[in-house]
mmJSON file of the N, C-alpha and C atoms, coordinates in Angstrom:
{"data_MODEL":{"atom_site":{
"group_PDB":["ATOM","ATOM","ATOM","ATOM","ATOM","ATOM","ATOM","ATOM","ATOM","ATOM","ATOM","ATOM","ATOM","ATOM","ATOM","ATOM","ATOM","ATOM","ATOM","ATOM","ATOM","ATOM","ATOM","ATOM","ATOM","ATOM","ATOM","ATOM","ATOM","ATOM","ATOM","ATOM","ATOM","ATOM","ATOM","ATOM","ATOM","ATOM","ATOM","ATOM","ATOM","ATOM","ATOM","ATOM","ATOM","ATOM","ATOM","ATOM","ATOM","ATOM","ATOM","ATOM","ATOM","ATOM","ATOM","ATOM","ATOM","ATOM","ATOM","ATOM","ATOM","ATOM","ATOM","ATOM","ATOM","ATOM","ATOM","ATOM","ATOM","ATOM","ATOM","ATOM","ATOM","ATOM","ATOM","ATOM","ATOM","ATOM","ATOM","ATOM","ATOM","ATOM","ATOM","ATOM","ATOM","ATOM","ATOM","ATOM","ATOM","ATOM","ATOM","ATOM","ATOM","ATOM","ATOM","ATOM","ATOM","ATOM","ATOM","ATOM","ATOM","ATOM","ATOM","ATOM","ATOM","ATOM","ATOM","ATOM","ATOM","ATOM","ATOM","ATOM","ATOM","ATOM","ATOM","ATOM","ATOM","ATOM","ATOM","ATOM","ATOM","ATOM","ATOM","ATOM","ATOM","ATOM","ATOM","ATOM","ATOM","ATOM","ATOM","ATOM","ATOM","ATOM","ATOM","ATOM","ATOM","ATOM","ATOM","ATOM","ATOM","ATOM","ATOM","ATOM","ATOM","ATOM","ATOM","ATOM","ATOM","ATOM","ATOM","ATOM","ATOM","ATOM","ATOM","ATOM","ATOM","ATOM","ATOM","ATOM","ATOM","ATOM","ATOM","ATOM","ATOM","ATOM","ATOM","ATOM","ATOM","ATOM","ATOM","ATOM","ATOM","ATOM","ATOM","ATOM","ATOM","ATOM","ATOM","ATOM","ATOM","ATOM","ATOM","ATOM","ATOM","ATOM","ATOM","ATOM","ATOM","ATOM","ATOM","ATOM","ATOM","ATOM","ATOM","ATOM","ATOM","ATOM","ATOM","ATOM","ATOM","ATOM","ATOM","ATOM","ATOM","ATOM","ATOM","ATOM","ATOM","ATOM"],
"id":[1,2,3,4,5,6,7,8,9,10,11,12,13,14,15,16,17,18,19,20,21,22,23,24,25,26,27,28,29,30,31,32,33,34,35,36,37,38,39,40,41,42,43,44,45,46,47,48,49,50,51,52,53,54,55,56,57,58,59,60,61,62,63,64,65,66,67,68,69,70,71,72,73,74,75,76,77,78,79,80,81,82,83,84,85,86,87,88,89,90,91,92,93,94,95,96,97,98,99,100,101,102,103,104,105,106,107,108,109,110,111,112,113,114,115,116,117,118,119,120,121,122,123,124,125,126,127,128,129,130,131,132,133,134,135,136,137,138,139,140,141,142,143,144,145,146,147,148,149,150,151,152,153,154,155,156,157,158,159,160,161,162,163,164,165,166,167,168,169,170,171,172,173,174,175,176,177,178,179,180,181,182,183,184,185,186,187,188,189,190,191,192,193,194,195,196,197,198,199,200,201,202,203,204,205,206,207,208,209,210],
"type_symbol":["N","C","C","N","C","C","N","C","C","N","C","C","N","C","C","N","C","C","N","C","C","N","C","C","N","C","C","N","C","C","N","C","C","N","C","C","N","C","C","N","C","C","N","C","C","N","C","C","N","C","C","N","C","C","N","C","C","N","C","C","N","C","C","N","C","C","N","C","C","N","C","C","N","C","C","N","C","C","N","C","C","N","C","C","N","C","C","N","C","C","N","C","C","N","C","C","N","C","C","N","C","C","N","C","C","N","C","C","N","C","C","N","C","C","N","C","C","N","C","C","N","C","C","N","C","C","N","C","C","N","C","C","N","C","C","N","C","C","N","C","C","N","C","C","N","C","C","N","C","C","N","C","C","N","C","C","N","C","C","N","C","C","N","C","C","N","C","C","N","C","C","N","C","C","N","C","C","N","C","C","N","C","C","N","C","C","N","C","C","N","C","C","N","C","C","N","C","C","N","C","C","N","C","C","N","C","C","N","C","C"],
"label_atom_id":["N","CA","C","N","CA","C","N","CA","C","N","CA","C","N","CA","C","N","CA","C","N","CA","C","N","CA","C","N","CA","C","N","CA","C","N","CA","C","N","CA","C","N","CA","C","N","CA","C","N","CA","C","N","CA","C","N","CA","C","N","CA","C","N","CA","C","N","CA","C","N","CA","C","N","CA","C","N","CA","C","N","CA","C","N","CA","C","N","CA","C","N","CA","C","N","CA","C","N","CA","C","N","CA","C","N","CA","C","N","CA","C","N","CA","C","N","CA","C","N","CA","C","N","CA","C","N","CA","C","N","CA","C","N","CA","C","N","CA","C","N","CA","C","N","CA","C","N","CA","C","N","CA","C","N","CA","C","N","CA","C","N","CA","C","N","CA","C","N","CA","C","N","CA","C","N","CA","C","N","CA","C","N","CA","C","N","CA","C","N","CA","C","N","CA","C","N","CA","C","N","CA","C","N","CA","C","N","CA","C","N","CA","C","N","CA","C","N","CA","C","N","CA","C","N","CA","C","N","CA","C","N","CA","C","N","CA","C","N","CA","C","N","CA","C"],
"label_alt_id":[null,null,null,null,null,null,null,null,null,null,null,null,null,null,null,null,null,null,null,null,null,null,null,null,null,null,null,null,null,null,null,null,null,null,null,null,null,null,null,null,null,null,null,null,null,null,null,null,null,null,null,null,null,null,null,null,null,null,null,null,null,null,null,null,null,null,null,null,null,null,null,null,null,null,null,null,null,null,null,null,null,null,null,null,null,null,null,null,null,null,null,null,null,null,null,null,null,null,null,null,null,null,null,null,null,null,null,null,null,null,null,null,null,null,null,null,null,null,null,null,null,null,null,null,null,null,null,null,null,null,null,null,null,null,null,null,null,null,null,null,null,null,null,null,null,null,null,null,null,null,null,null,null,null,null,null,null,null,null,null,null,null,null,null,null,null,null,null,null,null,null,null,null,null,null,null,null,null,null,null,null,null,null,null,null,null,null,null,null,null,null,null,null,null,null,null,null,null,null,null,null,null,null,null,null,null,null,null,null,null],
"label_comp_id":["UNK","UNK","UNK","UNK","UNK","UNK","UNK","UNK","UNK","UNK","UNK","UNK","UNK","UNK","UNK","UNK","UNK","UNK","UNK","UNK","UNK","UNK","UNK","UNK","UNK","UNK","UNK","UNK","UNK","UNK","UNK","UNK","UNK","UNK","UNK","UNK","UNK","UNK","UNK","UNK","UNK","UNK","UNK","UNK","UNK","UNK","UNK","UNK","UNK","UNK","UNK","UNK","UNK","UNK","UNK","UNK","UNK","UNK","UNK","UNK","UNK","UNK","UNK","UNK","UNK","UNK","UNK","UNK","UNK","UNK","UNK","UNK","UNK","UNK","UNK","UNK","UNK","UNK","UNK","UNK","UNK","UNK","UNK","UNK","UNK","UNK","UNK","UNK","UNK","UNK","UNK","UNK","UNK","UNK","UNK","UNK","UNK","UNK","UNK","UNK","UNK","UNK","UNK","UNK","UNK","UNK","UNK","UNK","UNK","UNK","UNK","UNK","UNK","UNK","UNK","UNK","UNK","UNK","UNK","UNK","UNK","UNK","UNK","UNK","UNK","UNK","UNK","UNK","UNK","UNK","UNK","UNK","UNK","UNK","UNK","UNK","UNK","UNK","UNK","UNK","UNK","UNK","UNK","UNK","UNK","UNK","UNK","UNK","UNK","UNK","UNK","UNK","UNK","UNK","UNK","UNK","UNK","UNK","UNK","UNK","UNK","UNK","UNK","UNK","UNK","UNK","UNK","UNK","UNK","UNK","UNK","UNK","UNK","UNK","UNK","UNK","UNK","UNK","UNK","UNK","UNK","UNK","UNK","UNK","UNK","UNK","UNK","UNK","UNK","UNK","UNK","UNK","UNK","UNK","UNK","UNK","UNK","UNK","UNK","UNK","UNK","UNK","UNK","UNK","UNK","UNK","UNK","UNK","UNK","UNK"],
"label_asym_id":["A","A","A","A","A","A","A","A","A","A","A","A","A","A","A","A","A","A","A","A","A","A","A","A","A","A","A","A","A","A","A","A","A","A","A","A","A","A","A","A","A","A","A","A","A","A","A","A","A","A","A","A","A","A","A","A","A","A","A","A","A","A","A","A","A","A","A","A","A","A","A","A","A","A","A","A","A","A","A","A","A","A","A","A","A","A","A","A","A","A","A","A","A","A","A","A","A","A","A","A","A","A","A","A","A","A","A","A","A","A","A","A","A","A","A","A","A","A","A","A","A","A","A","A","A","A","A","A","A","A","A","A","A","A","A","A","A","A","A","A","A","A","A","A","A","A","A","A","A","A","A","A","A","A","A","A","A","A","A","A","A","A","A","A","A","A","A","A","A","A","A","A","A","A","A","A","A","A","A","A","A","A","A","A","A","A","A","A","A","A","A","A","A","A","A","A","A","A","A","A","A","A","A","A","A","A","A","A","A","A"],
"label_entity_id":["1","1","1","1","1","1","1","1","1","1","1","1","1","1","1","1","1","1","1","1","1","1","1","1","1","1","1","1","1","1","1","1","1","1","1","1","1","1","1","1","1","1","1","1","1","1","1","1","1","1","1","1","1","1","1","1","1","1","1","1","1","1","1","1","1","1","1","1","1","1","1","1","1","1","1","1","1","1","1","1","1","1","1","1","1","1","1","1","1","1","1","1","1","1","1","1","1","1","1","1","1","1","1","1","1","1","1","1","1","1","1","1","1","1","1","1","1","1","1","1","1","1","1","1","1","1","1","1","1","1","1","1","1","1","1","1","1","1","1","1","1","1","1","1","1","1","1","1","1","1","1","1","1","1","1","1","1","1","1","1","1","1","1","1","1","1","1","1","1","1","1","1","1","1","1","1","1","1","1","1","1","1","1","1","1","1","1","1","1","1","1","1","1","1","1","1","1","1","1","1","1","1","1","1","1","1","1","1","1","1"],
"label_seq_id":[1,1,1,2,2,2,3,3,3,4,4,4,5,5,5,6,6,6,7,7,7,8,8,8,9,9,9,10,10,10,11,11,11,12,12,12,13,13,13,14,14,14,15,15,15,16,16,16,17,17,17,18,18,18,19,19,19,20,20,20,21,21,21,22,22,22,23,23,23,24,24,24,25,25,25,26,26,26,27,27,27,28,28,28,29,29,29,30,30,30,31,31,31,32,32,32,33,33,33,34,34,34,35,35,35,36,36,36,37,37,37,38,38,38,39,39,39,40,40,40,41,41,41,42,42,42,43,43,43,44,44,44,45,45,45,46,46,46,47,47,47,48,48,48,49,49,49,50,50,50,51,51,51,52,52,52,53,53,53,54,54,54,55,55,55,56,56,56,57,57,57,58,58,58,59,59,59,60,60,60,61,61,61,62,62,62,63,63,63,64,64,64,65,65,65,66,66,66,67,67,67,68,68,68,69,69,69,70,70,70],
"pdbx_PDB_ins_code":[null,null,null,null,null,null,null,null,null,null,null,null,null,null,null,null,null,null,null,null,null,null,null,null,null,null,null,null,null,null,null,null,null,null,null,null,null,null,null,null,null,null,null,null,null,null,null,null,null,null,null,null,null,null,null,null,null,null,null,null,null,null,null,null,null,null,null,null,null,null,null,null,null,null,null,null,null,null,null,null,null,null,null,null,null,null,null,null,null,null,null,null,null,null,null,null,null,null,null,null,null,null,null,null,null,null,null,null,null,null,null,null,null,null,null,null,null,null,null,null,null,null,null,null,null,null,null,null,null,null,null,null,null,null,null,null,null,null,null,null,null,null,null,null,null,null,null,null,null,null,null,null,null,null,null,null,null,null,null,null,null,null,null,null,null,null,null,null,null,null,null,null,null,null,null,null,null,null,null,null,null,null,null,null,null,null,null,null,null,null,null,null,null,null,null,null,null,null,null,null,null,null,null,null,null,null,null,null,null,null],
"Cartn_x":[201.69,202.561,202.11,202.481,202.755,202.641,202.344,203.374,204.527,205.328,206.309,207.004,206.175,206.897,207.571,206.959,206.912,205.451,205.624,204.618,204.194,205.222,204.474,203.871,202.924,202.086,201.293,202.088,201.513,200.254,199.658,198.082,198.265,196.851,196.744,196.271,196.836,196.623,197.526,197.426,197.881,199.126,198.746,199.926,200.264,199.104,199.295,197.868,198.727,197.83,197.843,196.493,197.093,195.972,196.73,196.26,196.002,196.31,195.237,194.962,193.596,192.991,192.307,193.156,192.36,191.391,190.481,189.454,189.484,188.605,188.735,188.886,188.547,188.71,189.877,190.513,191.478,191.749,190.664,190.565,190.161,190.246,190.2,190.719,191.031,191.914,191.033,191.258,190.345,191.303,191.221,192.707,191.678,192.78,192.428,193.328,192.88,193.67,193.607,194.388,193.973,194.078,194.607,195.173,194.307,193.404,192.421,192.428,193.263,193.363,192.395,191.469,190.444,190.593,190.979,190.748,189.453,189.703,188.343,188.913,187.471,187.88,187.444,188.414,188.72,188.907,188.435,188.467,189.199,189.615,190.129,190.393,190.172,191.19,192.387,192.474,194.031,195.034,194.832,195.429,195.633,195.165,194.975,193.49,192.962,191.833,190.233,189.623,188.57,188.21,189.303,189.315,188.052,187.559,185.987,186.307,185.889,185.781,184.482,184.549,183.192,182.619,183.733,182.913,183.489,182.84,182.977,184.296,184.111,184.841,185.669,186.961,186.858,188.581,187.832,189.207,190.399,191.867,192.9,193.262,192.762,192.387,191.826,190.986,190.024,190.664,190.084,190.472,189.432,190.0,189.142,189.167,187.749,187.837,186.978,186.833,185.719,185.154,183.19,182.713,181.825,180.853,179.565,179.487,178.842,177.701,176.039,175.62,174.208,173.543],
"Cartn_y":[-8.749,-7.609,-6.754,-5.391,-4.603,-5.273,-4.544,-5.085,-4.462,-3.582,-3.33,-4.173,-5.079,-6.198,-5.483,-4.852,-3.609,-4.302,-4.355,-4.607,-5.934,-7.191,-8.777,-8.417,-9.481,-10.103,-11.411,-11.877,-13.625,-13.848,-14.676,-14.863,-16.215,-15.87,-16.446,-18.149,-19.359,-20.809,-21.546,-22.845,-24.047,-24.078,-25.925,-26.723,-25.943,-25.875,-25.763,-24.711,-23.573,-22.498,-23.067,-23.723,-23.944,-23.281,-23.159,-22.519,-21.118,-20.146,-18.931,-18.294,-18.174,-17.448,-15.868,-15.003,-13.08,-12.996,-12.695,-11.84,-11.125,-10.565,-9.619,-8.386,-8.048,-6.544,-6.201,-7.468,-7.773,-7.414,-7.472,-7.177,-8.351,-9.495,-10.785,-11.862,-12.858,-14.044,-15.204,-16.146,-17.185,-18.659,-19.497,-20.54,-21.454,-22.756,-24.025,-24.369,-24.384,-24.856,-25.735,-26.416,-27.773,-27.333,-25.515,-25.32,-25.63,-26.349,-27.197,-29.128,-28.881,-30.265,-31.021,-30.124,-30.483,-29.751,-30.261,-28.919,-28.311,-26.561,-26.32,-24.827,-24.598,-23.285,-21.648,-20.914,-19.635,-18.318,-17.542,-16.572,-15.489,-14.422,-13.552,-12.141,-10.943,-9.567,-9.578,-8.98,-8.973,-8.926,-7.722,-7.41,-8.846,-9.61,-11.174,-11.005,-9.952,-10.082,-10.353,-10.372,-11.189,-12.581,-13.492,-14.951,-15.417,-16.03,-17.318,-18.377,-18.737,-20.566,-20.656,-20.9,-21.039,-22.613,-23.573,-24.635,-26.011,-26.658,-27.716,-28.938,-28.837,-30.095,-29.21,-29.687,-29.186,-30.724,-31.069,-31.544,-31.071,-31.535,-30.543,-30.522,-30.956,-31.275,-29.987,-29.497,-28.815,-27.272,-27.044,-25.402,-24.592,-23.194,-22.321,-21.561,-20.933,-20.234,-19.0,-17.756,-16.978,-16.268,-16.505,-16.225,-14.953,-14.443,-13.847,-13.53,-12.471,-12.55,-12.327,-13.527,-13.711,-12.254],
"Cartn_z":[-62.363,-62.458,-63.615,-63.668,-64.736,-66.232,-66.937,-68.165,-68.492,-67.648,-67.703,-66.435,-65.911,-64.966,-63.654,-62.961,-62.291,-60.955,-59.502,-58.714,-58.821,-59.222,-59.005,-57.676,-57.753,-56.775,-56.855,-55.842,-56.069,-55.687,-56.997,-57.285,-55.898,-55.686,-54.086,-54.539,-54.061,-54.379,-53.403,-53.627,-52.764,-52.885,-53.217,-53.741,-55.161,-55.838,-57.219,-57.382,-58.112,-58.761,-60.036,-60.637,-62.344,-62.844,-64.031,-65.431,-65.17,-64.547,-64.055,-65.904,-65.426,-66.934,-66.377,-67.117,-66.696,-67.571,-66.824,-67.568,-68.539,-69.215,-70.456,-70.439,-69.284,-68.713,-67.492,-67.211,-66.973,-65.171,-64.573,-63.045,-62.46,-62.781,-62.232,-62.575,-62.403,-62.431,-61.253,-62.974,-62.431,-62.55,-61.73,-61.22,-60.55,-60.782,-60.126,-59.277,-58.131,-56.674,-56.015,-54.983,-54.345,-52.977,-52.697,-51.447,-50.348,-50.245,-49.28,-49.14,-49.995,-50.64,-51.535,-52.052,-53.023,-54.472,-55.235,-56.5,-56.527,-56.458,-56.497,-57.723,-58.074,-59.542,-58.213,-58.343,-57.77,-58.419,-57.966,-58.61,-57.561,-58.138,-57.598,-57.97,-57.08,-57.68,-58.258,-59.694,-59.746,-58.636,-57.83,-56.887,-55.753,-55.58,-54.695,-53.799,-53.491,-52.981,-53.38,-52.819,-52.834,-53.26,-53.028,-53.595,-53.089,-54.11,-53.653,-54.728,-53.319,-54.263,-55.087,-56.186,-57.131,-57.273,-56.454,-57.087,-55.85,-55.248,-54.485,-54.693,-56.57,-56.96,-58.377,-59.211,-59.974,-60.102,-61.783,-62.235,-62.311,-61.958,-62.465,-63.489,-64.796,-65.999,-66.475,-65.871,-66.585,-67.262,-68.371,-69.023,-68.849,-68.016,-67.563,-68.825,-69.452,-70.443,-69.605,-69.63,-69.796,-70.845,-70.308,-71.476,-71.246,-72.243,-72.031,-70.87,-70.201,-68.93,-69.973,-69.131,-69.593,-69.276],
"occupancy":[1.0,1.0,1.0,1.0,1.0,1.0,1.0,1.0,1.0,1.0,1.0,1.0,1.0,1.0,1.0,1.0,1.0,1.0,1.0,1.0,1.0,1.0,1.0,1.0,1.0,1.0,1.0,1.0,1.0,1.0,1.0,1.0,1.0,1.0,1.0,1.0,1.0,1.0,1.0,1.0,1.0,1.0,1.0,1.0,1.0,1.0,1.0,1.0,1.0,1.0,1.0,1.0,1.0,1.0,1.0,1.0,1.0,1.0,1.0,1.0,1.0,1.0,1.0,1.0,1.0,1.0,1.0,1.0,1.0,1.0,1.0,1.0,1.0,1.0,1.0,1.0,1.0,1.0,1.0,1.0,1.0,1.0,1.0,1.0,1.0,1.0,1.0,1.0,1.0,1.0,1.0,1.0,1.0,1.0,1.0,1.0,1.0,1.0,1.0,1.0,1.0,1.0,1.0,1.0,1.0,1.0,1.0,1.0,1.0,1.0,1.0,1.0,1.0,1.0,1.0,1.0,1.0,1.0,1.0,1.0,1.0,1.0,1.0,1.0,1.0,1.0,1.0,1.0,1.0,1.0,1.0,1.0,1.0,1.0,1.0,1.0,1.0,1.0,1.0,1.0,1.0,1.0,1.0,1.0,1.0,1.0,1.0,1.0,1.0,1.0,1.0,1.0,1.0,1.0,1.0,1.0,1.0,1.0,1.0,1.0,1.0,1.0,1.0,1.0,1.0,1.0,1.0,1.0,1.0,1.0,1.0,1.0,1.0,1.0,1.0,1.0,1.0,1.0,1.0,1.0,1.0,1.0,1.0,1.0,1.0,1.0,1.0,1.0,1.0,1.0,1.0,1.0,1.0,1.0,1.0,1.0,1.0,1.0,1.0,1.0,1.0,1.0,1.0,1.0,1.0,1.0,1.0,1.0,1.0,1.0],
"B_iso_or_equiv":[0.0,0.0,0.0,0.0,0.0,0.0,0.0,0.0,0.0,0.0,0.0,0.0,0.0,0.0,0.0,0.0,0.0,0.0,0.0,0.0,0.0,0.0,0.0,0.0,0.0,0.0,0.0,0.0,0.0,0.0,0.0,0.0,0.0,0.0,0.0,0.0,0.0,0.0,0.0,0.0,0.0,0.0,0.0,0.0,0.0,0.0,0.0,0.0,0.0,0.0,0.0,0.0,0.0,0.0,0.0,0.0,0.0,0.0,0.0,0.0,0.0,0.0,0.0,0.0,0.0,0.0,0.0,0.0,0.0,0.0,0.0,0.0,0.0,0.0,0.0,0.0,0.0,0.0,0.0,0.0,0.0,0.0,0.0,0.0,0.0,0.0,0.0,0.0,0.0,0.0,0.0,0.0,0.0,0.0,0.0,0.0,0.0,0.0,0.0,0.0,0.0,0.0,0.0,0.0,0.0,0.0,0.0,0.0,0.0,0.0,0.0,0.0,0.0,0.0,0.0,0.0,0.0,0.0,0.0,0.0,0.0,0.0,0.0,0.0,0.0,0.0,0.0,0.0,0.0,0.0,0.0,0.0,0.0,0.0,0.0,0.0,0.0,0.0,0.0,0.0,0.0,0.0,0.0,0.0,0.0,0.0,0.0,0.0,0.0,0.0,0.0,0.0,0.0,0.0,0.0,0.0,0.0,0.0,0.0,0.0,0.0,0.0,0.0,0.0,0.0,0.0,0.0,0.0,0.0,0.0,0.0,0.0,0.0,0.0,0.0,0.0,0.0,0.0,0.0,0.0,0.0,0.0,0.0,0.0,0.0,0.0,0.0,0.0,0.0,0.0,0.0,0.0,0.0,0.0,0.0,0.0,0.0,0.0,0.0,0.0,0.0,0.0,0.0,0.0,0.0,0.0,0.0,0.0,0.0,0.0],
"pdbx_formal_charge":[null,null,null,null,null,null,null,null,null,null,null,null,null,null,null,null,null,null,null,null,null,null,null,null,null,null,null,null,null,null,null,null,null,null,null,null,null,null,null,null,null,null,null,null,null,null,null,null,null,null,null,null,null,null,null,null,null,null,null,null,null,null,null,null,null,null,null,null,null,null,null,null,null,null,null,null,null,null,null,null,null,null,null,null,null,null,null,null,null,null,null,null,null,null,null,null,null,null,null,null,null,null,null,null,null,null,null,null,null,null,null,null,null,null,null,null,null,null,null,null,null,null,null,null,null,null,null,null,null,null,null,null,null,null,null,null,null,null,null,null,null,null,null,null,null,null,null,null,null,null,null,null,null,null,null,null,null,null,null,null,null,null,null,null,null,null,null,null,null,null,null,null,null,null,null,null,null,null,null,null,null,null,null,null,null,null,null,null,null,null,null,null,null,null,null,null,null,null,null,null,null,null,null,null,null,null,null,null,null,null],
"auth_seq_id":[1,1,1,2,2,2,3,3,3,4,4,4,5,5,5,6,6,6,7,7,7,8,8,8,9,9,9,10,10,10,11,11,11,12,12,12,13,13,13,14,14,14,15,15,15,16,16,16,17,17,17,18,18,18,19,19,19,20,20,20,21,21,21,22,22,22,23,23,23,24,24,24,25,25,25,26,26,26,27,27,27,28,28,28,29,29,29,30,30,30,31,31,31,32,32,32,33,33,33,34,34,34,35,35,35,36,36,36,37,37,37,38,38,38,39,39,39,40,40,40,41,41,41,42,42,42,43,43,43,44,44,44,45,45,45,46,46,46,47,47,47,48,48,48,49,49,49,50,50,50,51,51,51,52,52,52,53,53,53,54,54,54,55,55,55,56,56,56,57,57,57,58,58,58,59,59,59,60,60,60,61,61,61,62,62,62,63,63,63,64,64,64,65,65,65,66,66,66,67,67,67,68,68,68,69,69,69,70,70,70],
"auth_comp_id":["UNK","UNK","UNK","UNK","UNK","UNK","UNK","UNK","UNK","UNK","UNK","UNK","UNK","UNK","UNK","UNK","UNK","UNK","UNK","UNK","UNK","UNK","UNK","UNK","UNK","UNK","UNK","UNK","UNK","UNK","UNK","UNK","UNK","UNK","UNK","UNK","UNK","UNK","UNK","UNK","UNK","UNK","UNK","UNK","UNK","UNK","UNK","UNK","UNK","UNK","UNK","UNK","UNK","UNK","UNK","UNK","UNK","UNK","UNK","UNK","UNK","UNK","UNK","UNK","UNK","UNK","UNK","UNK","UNK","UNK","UNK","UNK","UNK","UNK","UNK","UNK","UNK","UNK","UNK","UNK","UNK","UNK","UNK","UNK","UNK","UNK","UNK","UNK","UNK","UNK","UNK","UNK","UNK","UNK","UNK","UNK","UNK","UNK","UNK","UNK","UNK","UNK","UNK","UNK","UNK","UNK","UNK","UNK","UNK","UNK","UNK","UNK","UNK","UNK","UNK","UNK","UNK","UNK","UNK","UNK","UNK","UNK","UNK","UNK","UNK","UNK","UNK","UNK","UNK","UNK","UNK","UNK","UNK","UNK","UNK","UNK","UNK","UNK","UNK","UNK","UNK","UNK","UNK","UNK","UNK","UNK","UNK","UNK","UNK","UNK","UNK","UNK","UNK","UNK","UNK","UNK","UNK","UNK","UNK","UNK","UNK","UNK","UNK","UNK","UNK","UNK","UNK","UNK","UNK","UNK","UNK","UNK","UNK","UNK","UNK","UNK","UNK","UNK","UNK","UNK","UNK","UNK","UNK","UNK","UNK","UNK","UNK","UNK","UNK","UNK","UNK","UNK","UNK","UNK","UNK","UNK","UNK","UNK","UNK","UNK","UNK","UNK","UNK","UNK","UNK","UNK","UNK","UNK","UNK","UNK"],
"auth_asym_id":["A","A","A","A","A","A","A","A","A","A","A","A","A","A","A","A","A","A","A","A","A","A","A","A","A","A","A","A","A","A","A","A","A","A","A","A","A","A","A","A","A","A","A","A","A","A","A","A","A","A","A","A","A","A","A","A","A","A","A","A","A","A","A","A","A","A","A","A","A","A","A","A","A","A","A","A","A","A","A","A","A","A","A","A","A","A","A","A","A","A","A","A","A","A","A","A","A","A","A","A","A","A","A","A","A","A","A","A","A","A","A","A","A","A","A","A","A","A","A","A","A","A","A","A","A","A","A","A","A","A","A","A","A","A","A","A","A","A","A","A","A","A","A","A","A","A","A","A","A","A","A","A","A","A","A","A","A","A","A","A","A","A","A","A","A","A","A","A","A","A","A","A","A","A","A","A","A","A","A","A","A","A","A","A","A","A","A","A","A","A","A","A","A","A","A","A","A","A","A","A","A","A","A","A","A","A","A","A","A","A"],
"auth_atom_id":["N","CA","C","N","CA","C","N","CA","C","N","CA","C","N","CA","C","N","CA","C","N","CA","C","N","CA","C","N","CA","C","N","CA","C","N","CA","C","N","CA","C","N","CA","C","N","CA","C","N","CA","C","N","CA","C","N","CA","C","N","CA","C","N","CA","C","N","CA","C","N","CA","C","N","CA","C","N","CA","C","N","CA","C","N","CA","C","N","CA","C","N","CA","C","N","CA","C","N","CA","C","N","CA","C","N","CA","C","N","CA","C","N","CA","C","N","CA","C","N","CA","C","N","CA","C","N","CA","C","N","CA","C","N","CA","C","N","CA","C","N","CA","C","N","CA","C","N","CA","C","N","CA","C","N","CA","C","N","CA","C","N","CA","C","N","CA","C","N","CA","C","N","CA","C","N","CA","C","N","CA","C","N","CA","C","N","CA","C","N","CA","C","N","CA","C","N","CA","C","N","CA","C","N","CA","C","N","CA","C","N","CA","C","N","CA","C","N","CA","C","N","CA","C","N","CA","C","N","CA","C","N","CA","C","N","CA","C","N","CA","C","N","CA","C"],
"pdbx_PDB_model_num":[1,1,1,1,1,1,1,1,1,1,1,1,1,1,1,1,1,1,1,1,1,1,1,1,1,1,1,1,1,1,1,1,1,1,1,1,1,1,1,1,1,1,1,1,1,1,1,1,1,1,1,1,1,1,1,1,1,1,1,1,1,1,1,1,1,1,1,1,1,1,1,1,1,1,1,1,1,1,1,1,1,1,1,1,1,1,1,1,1,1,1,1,1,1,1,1,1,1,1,1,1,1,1,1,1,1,1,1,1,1,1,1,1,1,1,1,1,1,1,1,1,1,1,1,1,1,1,1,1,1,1,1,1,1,1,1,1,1,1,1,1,1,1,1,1,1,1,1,1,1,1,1,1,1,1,1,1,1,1,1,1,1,1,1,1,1,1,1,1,1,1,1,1,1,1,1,1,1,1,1,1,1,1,1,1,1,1,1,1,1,1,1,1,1,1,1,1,1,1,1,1,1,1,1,1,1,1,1,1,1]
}}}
């Protein structure tokens, strides 16, 4: 949403959307999901579109940080 909390829109996930971490420029959101029944790390448009799965396996443990682009 907004930061005047204005236009929610639910970030797209399973059972469990955890941790979602935004970007720095703040047009993506990156989350750990099981909605396949596998935790896998996802990325997405703020807006909910263009979700991809980035990764086969992913702990639900794990802390998404973003860093650098090389």
């Amino acid at each position: 949403m907004g930061a005047d909390g204005a236009n929610p829109t639910k970030v797209p996930g399973g059972q469990a959307g955890l941790d979602p971490v935004f970007s720095p420029d703040g047009t993506w959101i990156a989350f750990l999901s099981d909605r396949d029944g596998t935790y896998r790390l996802y990325v997405a448009r703020m807006d909910g579109t263009r979700t991809l799965a980035l990764s086969d396996h992913a702990d639900n443990d794990t802390e998404l940080e973003w860093g650098p682009q090389p």
